[in-house]
Each structure stands twice: as structure tokens, then as C-alpha cells.
C-alpha positions as CSV (number, residue, x, y, z in Angstrom):
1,X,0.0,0.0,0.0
2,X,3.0,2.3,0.8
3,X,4.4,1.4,-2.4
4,X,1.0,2.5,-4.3
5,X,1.2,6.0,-2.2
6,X,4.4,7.0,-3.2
7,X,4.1,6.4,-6.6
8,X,1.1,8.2,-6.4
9,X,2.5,11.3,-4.7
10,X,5.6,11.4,-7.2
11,X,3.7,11.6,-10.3
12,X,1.4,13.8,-8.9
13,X,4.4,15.6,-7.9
14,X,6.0,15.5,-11.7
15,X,1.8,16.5,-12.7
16,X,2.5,20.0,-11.4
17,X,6.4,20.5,-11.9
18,X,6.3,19.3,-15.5
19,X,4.5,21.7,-17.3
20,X,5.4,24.6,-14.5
21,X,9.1,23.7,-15.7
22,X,8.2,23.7,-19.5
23,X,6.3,27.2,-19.0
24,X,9.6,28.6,-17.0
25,X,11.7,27.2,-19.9
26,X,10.2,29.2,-22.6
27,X,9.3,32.5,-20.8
28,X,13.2,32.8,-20.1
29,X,14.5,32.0,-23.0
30,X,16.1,28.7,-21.8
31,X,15.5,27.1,-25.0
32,X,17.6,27.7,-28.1
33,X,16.4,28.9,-30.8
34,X,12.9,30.3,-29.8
35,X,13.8,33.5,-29.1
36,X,12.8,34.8,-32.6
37,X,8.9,33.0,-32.1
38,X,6.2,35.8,-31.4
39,X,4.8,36.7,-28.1
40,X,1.7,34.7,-29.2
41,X,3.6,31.6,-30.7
42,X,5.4,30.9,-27.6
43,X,2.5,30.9,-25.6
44,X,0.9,28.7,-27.3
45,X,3.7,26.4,-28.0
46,X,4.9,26.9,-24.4
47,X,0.8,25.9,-23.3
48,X,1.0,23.1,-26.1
49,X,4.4,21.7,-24.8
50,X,3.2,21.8,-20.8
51,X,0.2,19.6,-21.6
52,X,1.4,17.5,-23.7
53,X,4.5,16.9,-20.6
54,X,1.0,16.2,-18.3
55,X,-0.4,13.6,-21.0
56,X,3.6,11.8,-20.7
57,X,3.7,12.0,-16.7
58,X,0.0,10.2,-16.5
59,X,1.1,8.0,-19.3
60,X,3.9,7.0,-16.9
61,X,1.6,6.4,-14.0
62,X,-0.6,4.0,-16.4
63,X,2.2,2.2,-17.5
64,X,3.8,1.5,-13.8
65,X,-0.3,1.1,-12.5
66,X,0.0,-1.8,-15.5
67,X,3.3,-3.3,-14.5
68,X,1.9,-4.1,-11.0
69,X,0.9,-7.9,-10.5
70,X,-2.6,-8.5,-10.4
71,X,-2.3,-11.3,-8.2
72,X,-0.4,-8.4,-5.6
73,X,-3.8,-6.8,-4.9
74,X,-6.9,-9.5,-2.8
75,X,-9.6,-8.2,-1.0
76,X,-9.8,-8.3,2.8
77,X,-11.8,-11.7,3.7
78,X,-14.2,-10.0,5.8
79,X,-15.2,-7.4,3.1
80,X,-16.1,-10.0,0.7
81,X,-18.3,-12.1,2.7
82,X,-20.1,-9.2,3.5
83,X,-20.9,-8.5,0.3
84,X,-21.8,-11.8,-1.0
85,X,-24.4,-12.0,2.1
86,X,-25.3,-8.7,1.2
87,X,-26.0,-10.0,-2.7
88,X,-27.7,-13.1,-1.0
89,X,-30.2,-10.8,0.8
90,X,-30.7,-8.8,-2.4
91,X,-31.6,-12.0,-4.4
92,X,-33.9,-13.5,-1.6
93,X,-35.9,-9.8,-1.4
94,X,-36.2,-10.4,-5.4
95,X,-37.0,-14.1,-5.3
96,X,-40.0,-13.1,-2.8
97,X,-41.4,-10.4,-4.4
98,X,-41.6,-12.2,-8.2
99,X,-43.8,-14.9,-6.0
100,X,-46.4,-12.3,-5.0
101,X,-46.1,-10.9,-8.4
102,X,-47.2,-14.0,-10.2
103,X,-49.8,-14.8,-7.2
């Protein structure tokens, strides 16, 4: 579970320095050769760059959520037979009232 938390908080922490980053890049002239681009063109290639860094970072977290063995992950016991006695009580309340229904 600790595992699951941090990888959370790090790409959550590369979600908002990412495109922060990209924007600080281009409004101080950190990349080469953008310096000639109009006021309008770098902002929108700036904006463009620093969501398409957010759509890479959650990328990321998909890919690692996908790496994660499937088998790693069981429900607590006690959770799950609450719920199927849960579903069992559903299914009698059903099964009673399609008898009066036919009656």
C-alpha cells in the first residue's frame, strides 16, 4: 500500500512541476532557438508543450499502475463475505417479491 502512495505522490508531484518547468523554460528564453517566435507563438507552444508533458507524466503512471501484479492486490476476507451476504439478501428480497407478483 505504501508502495501504491508514493508512486502516487511522485507523479502527482512530476503533474504539477512538469508543465510549471516547461512554462519557466520558454518564458526565459532557456531554449535555443525560440527567441525569434512571437509573443503569441510561444505561448501557445509553451501551453501546447506543458500539456502534452502532463499527458507523458500520467502515461507514466498507467504504464507503472500496468506493471503491478494483479495477483499483488486480494480483498480483505471479511469485506467479501459481507458482500456476498449482502448480494444473498438482495436476491432473496427479489426471489419473494416475483412470487407475489405471479400470485
Amino acid at each position: 500500500m505504501a508502495g501504491a502512495i508514493n508512486k502516487f505522490f511522485v507523479t502527482s508531484m512530476f503533474m504539477w512541476m512538469a508543465p510549471i518547468g516547461v512554462l519557466f523554460a520558454f518564458n526565459h528564453d532557456w531554449l535555443p532557438g525560440l527567441s525569434q517566435l512571437s509573443p503569441h507563438t510561444l505561448t501557445l507552444l509553451s501551453g501546447l508543450v506543458a500539456v502534452v508533458s502532463v499527458n507523458i507524466v500520467m502515461g507514466f503512471y498507467i504504464y507503472i499502475a500496468m506493471k503491478e501484479p494483479v495477483d499483488k492486490h486480494e480483498p480483505h476476507p471479511g469485506f467479501v463475505a459481507e458482500a456476498r451476504a449482502s448480494l444473498n439478501k438482495l436476491n432473496k428480497g427479489k426471489a419473494t417479491s416475483m412470487v407475489s407478483k405471479k400470485d
